[in-house]
C-alpha positions in Angstrom: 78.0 120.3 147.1 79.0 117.3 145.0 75.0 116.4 144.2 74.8 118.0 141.2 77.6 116.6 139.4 76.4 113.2 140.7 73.0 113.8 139.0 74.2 114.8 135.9 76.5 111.8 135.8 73.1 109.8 136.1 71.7 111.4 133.9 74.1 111.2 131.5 74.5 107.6 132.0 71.1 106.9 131.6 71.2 108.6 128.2 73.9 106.5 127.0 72.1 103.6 128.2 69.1 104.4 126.3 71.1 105.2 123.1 73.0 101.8 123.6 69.7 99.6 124.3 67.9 101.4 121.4 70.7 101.0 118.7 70.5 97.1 120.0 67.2 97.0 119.5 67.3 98.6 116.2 69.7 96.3 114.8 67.9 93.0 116.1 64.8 94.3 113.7 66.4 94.1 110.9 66.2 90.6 109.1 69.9 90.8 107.6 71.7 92.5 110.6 74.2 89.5 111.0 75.6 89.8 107.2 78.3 91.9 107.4 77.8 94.0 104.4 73.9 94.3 105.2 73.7 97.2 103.2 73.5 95.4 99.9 70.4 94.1 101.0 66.9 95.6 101.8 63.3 94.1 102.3 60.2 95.7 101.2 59.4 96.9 104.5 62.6 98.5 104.9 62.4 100.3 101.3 58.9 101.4 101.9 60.2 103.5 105.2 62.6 104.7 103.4 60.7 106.3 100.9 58.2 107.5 103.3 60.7 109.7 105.0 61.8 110.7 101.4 64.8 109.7 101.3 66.8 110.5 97.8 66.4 107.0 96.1 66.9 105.7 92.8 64.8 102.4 92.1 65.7 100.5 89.2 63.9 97.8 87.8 66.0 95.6 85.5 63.6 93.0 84.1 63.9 92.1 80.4 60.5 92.7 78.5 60.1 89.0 78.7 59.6 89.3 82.7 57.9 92.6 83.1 54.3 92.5 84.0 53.9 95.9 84.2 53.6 96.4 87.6 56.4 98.3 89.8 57.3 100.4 92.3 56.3 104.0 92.5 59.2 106.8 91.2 61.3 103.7 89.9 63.1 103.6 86.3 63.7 100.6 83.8 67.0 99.9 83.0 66.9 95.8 81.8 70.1 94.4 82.8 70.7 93.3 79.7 71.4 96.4 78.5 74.9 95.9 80.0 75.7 92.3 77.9 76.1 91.7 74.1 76.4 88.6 72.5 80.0 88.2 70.3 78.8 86.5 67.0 82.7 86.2 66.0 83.4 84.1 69.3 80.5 82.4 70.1 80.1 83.9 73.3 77.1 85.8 74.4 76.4 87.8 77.6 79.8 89.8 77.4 79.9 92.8 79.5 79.4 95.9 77.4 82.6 97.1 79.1 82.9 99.9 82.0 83.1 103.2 79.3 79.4 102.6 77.7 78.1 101.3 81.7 78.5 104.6 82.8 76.9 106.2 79.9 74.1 103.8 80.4 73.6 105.1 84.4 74.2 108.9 83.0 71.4 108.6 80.3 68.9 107.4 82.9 70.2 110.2 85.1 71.9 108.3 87.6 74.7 109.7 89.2 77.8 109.0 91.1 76.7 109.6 94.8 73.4 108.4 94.4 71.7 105.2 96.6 70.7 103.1 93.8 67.8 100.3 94.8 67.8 97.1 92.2 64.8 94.8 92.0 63.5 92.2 89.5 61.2 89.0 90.2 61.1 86.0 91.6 59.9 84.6 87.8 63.5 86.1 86.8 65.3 84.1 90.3 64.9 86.0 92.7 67.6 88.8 92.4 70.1 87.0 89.9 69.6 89.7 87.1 69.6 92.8 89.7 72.9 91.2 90.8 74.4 91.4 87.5 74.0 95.3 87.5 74.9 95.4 91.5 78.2 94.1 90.0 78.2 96.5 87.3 77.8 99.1 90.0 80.4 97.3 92.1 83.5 97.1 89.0 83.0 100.9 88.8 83.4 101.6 92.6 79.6 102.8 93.0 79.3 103.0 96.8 75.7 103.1 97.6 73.5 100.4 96.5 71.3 97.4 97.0 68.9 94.6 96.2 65.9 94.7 97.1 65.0 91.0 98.6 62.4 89.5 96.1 61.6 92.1 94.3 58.4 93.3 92.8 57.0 89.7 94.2 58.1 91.0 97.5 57.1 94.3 97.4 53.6 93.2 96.2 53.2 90.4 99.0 54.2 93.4 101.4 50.9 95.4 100.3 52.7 98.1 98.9 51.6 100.0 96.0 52.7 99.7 91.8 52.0 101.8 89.2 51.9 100.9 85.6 54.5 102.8 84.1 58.3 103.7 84.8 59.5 107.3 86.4 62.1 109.5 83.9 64.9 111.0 85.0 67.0 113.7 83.0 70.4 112.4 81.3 73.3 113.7 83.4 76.9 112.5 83.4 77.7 109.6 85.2 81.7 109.3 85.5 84.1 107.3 87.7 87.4 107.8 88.6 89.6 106.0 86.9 91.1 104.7 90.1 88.1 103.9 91.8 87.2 101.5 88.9 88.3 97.9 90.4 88.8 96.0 86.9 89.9 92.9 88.4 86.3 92.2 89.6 85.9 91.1 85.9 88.6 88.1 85.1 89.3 86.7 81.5 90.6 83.2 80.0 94.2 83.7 80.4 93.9 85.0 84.0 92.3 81.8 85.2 94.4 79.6 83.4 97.5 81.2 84.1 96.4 80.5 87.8 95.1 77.2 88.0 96.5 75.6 91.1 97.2 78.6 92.7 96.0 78.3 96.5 95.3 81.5 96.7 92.3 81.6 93.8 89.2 79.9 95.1 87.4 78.9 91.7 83.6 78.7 92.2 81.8 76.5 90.0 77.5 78.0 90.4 76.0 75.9 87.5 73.8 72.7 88.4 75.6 69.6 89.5 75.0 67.4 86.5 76.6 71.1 84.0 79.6 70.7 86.5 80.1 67.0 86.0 79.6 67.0 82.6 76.5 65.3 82.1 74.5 68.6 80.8 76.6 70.6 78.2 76.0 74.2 77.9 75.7 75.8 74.4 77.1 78.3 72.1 75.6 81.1 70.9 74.8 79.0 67.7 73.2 76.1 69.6 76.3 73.9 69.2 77.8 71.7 72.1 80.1 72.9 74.4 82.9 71.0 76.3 81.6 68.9 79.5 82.7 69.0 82.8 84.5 72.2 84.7 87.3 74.6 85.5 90.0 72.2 86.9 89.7 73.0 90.4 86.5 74.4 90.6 84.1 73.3 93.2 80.5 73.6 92.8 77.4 75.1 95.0 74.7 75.4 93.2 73.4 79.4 92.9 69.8 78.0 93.6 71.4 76.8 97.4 71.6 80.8 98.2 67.5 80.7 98.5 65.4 79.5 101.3 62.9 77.3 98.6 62.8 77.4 95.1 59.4 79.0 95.5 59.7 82.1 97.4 63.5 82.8 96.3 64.5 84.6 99.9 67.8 84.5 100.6 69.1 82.7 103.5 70.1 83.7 106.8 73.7 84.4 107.1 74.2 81.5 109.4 72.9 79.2 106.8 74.9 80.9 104.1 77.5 80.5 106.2 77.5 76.6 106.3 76.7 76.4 102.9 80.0 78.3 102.3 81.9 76.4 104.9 85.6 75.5 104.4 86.0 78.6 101.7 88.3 81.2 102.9 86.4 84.5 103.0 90.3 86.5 103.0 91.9 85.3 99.5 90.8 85.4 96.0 86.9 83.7 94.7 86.3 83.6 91.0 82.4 82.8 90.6 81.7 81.6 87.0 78.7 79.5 84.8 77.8 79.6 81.5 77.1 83.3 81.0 78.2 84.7 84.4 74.3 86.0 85.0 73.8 82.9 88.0 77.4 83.6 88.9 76.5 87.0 89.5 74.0 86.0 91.9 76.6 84.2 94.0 79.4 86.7 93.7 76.6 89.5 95.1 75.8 86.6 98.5 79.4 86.7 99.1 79.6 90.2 98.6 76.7 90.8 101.2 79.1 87.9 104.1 82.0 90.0 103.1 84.6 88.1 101.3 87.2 90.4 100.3 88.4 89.5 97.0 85.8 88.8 95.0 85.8 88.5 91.0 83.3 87.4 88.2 85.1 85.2 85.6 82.2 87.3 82.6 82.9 85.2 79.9 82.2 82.0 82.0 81.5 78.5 80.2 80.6 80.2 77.2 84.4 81.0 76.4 86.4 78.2 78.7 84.4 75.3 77.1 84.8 76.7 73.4 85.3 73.1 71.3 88.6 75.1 69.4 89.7 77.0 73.2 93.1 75.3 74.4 91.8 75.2 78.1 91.7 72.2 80.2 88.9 71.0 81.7 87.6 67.8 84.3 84.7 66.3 84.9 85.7 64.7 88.5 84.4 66.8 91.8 86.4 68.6 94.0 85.1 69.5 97.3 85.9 71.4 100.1 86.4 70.3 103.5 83.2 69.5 105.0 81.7 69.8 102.0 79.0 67.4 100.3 77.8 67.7 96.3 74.2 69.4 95.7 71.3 67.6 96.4 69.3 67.0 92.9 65.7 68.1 92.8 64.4 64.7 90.8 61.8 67.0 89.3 63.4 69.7 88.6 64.0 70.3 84.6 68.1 70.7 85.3 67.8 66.6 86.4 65.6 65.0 84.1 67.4 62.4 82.2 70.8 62.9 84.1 72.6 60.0 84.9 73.6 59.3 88.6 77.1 59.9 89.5 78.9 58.0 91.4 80.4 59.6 95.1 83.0 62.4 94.5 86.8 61.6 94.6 88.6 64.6 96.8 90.9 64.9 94.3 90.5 64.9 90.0 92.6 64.1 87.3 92.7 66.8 85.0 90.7 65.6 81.4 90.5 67.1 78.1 86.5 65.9 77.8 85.2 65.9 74.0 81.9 66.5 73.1 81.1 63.2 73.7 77.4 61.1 72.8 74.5 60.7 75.0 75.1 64.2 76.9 72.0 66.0 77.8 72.4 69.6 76.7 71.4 73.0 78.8 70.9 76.5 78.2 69.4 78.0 80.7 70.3 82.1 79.8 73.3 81.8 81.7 
């Protein structure tokens, strides 16, 4: 009587085990199934399925002329990212965010729209995904839900054997608008937020320029070429964007357990502020942090350019503060950010806060942000 039921309850349980074990085995494939917010991120592999089960894509590359060779991935557009910054002649400041109004009529006139899965490559010539992630946080200020960076980009779609084609796909102009409520503006910080919140334990400050730019022994310019202030955000601790990659060749991006000790000892539930000279290599960092799912993430856009104005009124240091368990970068000797940088001597946990002049002998940097 009852061996009916009992074979459909075996039945049934074998389904369910076979859904279980397949959705396991599923997720151990993918390379990035451990980051929490693994849908920022996608490999070549993973992009090429996609597209051959046609799923409704848009593919942007966002190299400057400078870095296009011409070659790219089939049915993708070209939007540089650049086309989201201006440089502020009247402020010395370049690489400001065009603002969140003219964004969206940039992603309407290249016929992106609001619901849309928007894929964002560039090079590893252009660092390996620290351009695409200046328009991911473009996409991320206005609320835009679906979207990701391809791992590599064209250099990794190439070394995956997938096809390019020589020129860009058009798409017709539609309007792209977001809510006015679904646009997070405190992703994008300015001078007088920070400084009104320096010492604050609940802002993290997140210093991603190279170690000798953070201790003031490389100054970043202005616009104009002129010197900028040395040293760093008081309270700021550095980690070099560059420590996000595997090697300085390839450009991957880390596992999450390495990102995760590279990160160590900074609380993914309260507030980071990433900043650098432009906020392009903060971008980078504010996009890894994004992917291990901090919470309260912000891009200081203005970055060095503005803070270490000669004529701005903000204080700045040029000791290191660390976090627990936390060491300064290790210098590449032969990398160009190095040569003729003075040694520094071991970090003090705590700084003093100094206003640093412009000082003699400094190396000076530019490095497009």
């Amino acid at each position: 009587m009852h061996k009916p039921s009992t074979v459909r309850f075996i039945v049934i349980a074998a389904v369910l085990l076979l859904g279980v074990t397949w959705a396991f085995a599923s997720t151990d494939k993918s390379p990035y199934a451990k980051f929490p917010n693994a849908q920022y991120i996608i490999s070549a592999e993973q992009l090429q399925q996609r597209m051959n089960a046609n799923e409704s894509l848009v593919i942007v590359d966002v190299r400057n002329d400078k870095h296009f060779d011409g070659k790219m991935i089939p049915g993708a557009i070209r939007i540089p990212w650049s086309t989201f910054r201006l440089d502020q002649s009247a402020t010395n400041t370049g690489g400001n965010f065009v603002g969140s109004e003219k964004a969206q009529q940039i992603f309407g006139e290249h016929g992106i729209f609001r619901n849309d899965t928007v894929i964002l490559y560039d090079s590893v010539a252009r660092d390996g995904g620290a351009t695409a992630s200046y328009v991911f946080w473009v996409f991320d200020l206005l609320g835009h839900k679906n979207m990701a960076i391809l791992e590599r980009g064209i250099d990794g779609w190439i070394d995956a054997g997938n096809k390019v084609v020589n020129s860009p796909a058009k798409r017709e102009p539609l309007l792209y608008q977001a809510p006015a409520k679904e646009i997070d503006t405190r992703k994008m910080l300015d001078d007088i937020f920070i400084n009104r919140r320096l010492g604050d334990p609940y802002y993290q400050i997140l210093d991603v320029r190279s170690q000798e730019e953070y201790l003031g022994q490389a100054l970043n310019e202005g616009l104009d070429g002129t010197p900028l202030k040395a040293g760093h955000i008081p309270g700021a601790i550095n980690i070099n964007y560059k420590n996000n990659w595997t090697d300085k060749d390839s450009k991957g991006i880390k596992s999450y357990a390495e990102l995760a000790e590279l990160y160590r000892g900074l609380d993914p539930n309260i507030g980071v502020i990433t900043y650098c000279h432009s906020a392009r290599r903060s971008s980078f960092t504010y996009y890894i942090l994004r992917l291990m799912g901090f919470k309260d993430l912000m891009l200081y856009d203005n970055s060095w350019y503005s803070w270490g104005r000669p004529g701005a009124f903000f204080p700045v240091e040029t000791q290191a503060q660390l976090l627990p368990g936390q060491s300064l970068p290790k210098v590449d000797p032969k990398s160009d950010s190095s040569k003729g940088a003075r040694k520094s001597a071991p970090a003090e946990p705590q700084a003093k806060t100094q206003e640093s002049s412009d000082g003699g002998g400094k190396k000076y940097i530019s490095c497009g942000g």
